[in-house]
N, C-alpha and C positions, 0 to 999 in steps of 0.2 A: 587096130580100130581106125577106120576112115576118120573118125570127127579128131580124135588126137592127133593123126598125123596130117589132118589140115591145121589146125592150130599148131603145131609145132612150126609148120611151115609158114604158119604166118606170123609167130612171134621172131622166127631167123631173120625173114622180109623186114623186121621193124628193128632187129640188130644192125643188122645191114644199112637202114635206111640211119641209124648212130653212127656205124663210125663213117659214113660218106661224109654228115654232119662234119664231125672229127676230121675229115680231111681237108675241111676250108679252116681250120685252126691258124691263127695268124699272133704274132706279137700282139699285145697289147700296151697302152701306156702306164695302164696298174699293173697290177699283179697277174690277174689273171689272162690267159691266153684269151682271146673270144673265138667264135663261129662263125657262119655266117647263119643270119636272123629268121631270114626265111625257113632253109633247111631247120635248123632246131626248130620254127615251130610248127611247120609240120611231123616231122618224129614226136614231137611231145605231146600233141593233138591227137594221134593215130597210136600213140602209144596208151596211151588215157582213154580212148575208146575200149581199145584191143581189152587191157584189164580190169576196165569193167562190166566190160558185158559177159567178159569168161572168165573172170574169180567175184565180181562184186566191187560196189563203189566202197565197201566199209572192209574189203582186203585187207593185208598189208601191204601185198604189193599198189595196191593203189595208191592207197594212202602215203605211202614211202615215197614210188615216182611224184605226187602230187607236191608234195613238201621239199623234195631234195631236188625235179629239176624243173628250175624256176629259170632259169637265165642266161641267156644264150655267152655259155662260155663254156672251155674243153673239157673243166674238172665236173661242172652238173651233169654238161652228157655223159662222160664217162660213166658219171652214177646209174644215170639213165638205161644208160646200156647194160651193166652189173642188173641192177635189176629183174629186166628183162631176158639175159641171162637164167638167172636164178628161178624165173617162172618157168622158160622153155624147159629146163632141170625135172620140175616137179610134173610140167605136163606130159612128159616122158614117162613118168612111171604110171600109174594106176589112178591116180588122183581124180580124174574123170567117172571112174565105176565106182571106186569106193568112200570115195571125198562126196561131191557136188550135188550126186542121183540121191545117197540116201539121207543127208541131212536136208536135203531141199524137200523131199518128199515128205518126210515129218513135221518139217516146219510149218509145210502148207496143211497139211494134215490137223495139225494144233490151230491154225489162220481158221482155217473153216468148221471146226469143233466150236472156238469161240464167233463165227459168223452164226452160225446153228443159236447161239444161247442169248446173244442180241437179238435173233429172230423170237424165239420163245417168251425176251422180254418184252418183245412188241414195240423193238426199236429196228425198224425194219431198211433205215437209210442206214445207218452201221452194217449191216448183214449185207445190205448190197455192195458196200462199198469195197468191203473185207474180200467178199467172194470175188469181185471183181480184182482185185490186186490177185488173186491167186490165179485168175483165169489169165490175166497178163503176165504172170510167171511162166505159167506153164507153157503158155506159147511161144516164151523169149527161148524155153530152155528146148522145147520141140521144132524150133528155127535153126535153133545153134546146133542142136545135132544134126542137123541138114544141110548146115554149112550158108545159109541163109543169114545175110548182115542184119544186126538188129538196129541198123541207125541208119539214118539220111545224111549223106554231106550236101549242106546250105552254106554257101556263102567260106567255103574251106572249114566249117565246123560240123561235127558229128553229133546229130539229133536222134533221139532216140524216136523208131518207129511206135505208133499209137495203136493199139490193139485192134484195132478193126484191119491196118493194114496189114499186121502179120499174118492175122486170121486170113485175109484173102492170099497173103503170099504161103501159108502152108497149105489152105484148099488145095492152090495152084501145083505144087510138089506135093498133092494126094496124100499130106500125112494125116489131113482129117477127110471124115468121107462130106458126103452131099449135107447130109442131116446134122450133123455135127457143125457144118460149118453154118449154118442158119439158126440153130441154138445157139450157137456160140455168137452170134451176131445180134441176135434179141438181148440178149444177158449183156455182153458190151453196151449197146445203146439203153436198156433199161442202166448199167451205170454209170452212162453220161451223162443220162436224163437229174437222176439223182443228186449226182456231182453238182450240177448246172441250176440245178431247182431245187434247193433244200427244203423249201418250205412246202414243197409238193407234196401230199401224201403219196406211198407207193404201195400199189398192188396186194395184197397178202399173199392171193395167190401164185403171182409173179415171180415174188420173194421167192415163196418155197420150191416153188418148178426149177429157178435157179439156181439154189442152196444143193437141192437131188441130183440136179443134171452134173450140176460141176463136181459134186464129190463121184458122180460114175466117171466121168472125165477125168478127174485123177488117180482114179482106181485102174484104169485101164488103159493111163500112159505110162512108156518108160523112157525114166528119167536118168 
């Protein structure tokens, strides 16, 4: 499968990019060895990206790297590297088809069941808000099969892309068509509007052509 063996390929790149880290390894005056500062903190930066955009900020492996490499010294990168390791491992086998697609799909599945019964209560800025988190799912996870970065480097930091940009960078690699991408673009800006103006009333109509559209939307992506 092309999407695993680009992500194989680029958890190896961010192996690689540990132990070069590991190569500027020098005496220290404590205990432990150090790095050099820069290099670790781009591997830890770009490593931190990497596993959360393709297992999740609430992983373990995220959570793990996040906690264990903190400080540019030889024994955290080595961690860092084990790690990453250990992901490249699991993204090797099937983890992608049988892990990611269908727990994601149901989850969002349950997100917009409960965005449906907010609307029904006639809380209609919950329903957008919900729908909207799923339509930004779906397009992190329909980028990422495409090999499509989901983040911006600013300033040497990785910012996670905002849904209107994805949506224009999947239009552009045709994974959504003409029509698709103009729904999907009303439904975004209906929930920034939301987001932005709480005290706005929204649409009813609005609401519901949204709640329709996005669940045909994720009826008829694969994830």
């Amino acid at each position: 499968m092309k999407t695993r063996e680009d992500l194989v390929t680029q958890a190896l790149a961010l192996v690689a990019s540990g132990n070069r880290t590991l190569d500027t390894q020098s005496a220290s005056t404590h205990s432990s060895p150090v790095v050099k500062e820069e290099l670790f903190h781009e591997f830890r930066i770009g490593s931190l990206s990497y596993l959360s955009r393709v297992f999740g900020a609430n992983s373990t492996y995220y959570q793990s790297f996040k906690s264990e490499v903190t400080h540019a010294t030889a024994s955290r990168t080595r961690r860092g590297v084990g790690i990453l390791s250990a992901a490249r491992k699991e993204l090797e086998g099937n983890w992608l088809e049988t892990t990611r697609g269908a727990i994601s799909k149901d989850i969002l599945t349950s997100i917009l069941k409960l965005a449906r019964t907010h609307f029904d209560q006639g809380c209609l800025h919950a329903a957008v808000i919900l729908a909207g988190g799923v339509i930004n799912e779906l397009l992190q996870q329909l980028c990422l099969a495409q090999n499509i970065r989901l983040y911006n480097e600013i300033q040497g930091k990785a910012v996670a892309k905002k849904p209107l940009q994805l949506c224009g960078e999947a239009y552009k690699k045709k994974i959504i068509d003409r029509q698709q991408n103009k729904q999907l673009i009303s439904w975004i800006e209906l929930c920034n509007s939301v987001a932005g103006n709480p005290g706005e009333p929204a649409a009813e109509g609005q609401v519901k052509q949204m709640l329709s559209g996005t669940q045909s939307f994720l009826a008829q992506s694969t994830l």
